[in-house]
C-alpha positions in Angstrom: -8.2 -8.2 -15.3 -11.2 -5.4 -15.1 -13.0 -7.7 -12.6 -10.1 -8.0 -10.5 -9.2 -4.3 -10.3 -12.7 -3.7 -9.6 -13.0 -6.3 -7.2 -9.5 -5.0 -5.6 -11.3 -1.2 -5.3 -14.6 -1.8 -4.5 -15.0 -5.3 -2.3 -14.9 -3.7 1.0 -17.3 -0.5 0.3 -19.8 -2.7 -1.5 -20.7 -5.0 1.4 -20.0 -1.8 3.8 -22.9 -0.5 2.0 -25.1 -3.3 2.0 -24.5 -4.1 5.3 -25.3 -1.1 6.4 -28.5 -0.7 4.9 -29.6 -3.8 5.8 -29.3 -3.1 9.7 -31.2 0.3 8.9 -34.1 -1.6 7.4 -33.8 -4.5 10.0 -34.0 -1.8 12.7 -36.4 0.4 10.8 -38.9 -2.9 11.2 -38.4 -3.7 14.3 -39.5 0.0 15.2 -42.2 -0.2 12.7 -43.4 -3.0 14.5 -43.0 -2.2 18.1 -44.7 0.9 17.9 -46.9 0.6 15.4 -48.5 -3.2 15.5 -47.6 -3.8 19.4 -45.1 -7.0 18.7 -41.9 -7.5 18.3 -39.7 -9.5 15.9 -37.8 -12.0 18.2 -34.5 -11.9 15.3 -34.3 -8.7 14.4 -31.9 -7.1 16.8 -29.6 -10.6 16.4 -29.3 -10.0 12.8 -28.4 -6.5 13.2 -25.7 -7.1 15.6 -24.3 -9.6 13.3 -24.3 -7.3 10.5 -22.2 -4.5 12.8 -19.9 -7.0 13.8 -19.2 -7.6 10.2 -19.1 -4.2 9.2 -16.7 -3.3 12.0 -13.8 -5.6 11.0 -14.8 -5.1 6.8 -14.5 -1.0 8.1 -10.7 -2.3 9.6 -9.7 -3.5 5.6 -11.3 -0.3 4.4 -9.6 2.0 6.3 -6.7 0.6 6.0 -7.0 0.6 1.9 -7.7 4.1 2.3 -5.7 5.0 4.6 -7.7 6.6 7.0 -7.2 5.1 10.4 -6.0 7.0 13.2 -2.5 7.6 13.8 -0.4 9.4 16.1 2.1 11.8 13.5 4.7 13.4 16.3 7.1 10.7 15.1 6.6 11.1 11.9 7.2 15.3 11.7 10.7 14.8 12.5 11.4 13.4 9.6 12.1 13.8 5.9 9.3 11.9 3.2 12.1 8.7 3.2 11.8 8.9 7.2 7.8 9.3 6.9 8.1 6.2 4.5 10.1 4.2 7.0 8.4 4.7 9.6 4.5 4.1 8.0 6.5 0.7 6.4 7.4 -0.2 10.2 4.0 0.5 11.5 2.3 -1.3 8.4 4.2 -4.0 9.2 3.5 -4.3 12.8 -0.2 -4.1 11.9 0.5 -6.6 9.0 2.1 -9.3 11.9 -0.6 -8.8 14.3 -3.5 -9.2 11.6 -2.1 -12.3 10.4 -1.8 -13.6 13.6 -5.5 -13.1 14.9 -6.5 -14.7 11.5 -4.7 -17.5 11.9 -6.2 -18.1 15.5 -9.3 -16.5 14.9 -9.9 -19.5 12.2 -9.2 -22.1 14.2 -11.8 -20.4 16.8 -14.1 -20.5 14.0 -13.3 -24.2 13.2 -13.9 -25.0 17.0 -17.5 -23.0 17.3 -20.8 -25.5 17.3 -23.5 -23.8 18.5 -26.0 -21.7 17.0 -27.5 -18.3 17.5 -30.3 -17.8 19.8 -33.1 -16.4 18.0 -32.3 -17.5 14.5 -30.6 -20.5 14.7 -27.8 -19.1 12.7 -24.3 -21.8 13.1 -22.2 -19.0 15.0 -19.3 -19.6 13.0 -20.6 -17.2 10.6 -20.0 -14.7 13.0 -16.8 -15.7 14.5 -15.8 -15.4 10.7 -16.0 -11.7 10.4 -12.9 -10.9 12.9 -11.3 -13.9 10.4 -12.6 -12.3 7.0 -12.0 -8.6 7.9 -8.2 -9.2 9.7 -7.1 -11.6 6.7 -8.5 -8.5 3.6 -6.4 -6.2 5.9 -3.4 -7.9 5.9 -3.8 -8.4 1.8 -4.5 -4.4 2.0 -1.3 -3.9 4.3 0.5 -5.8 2.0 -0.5 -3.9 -0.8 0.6 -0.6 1.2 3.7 -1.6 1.8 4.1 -2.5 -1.7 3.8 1.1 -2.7 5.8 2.1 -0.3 8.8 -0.2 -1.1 8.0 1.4 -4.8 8.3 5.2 -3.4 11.1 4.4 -1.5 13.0 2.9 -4.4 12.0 5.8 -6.6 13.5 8.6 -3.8 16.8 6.2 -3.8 17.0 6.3 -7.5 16.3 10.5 -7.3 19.2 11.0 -4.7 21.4 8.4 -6.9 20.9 10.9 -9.8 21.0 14.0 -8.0 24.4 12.6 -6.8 25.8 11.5 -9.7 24.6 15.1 -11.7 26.5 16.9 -8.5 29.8 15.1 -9.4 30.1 15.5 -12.9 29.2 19.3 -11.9 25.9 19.3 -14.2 24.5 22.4 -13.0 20.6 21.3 -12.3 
């Protein structure tokens, strides 16, 4: 179970990290060796773009584990924290229907892909993966936010049932 809750809070950052100092290196030599030896390396700026690309749609899963994509709140100031709730379950969901969907076409993109990159001969399905990869870890992360959402929801229903029940029998709270 420790490797899974692990797993569960540190996948995404990981590979973010990694990813992202590999394309610093990458670049780093390819700057190194421009400048410095007068040649280029015919792969590096492929690789590189590759590794964006998959930190782009790995960023998507992290954000939305920690909850720091954009969002527009005007909505969401008119109401109550049960409104708030409501309203971040519909959006979640909405975001929850449209990840699932570009995963599911997105893999058969993926399955339909046969040629390889130019400089590296890399099979390009690896990269039409990433939209694949990152869209289906943000629908598990969605689906873990609405989890805790149904959860605080079902906690303020229980604190209103009380406060209800304590206000008829005249309990003085």
């Amino acid at each position: 179970m420790k490797i899974i809750k692990w797993f569960d809070e540190h996948f995404e950052e990981y590979i973010l990290v990694f990813l992202s100092a590999f394309t610093v290196v990458v670049i780093f030599l390819q700057v190194v060796m421009r400048y410095v030896f007068g040649s280029s390396l015919t792969w590096s700026e492929e690789i590189a773009r590759y590794a964006f690309i998959w930190m782009i749609y790995l960023g998507v899963s992290y954000g939305v584990k920690k909850k720091k994509h954009l969002g527009v709140d005007a909505l969401n100031m008119l109401f109550k924290e049960k409104g708030q709730i409501i309203i971040s379950m519909i959006a979640n969901v909405s975001f929850l229907i449209f990840a699932i969907v570009i995963t599911y076409y997105g893999f058969d993109i993926v399955l339909r892909v046969t040629r390889a990159s130019a400089a590296m001969q890399i099979p390009m399905e690896w990269v039409y993966a990433a939209p694949v990869v990152g869209l289906a870890l943000t629908a598990i992360r969605l689906s873990q936010n609405l989890i805790k959402e149904y959860q605080q929801l079902k906690k303020i229903n229980n604190n209103q049932e009380n406060d209800y029940i304590i206000e008829e029998r005249g309990d003085v709270v």
